[in-house]
Structures are given as C-alpha cells and as structure tokens.
C-alpha positions, 0 to 999 in steps of 0.5 A: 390306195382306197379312198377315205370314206363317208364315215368319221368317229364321233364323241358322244357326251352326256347332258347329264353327267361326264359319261361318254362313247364313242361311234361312228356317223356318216357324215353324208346322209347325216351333216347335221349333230347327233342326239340320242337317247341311251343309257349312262352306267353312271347314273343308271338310267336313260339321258339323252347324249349329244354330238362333242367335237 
C-alpha cells in the first residue's frame, strides 16, 4: 500500500463573484491558505481567489 502524500485537492473560490476551481496544494511546504490572482471567465478579468474549505 502506498502511503497517503503530502498533497490534498483544495477549492478556490473568487472574492468577487461564485466562480471556482479547483487544484491541488502541498500541504508540507505550504500550511498556510492559498491566494492567487487568476482570471474568472464570469466576469472576464483578473480577481483575486482565495483558499474555500
């Protein structure tokens, strides 16, 4: 059996509208939550996404 790794599926949600993804984090060198600045499709332009558990 291999063992269950560092890396966990995380939920991105928009600040600025109901878009989200999702991706995938290492929960070992990164503990803290992310926030990235990506493009939502529904409003057409770069916002910023945080961390949704």
């Amino acid at each position: 059996m291999a063992k269950k790794g560092a890396r966990e599926k995380i939920k991105m949600k928009s600040t600025e509208s109901s878009s989200v993804y999702w991706t995938m984090k290492n929960k070992r060198n990164c503990p803290e939550r992310l926030e990235r600045r990506k493009y939502d499709k529904l409003l057409q332009k770069h916002v910023v996404f945080k961390e949704a558990k």
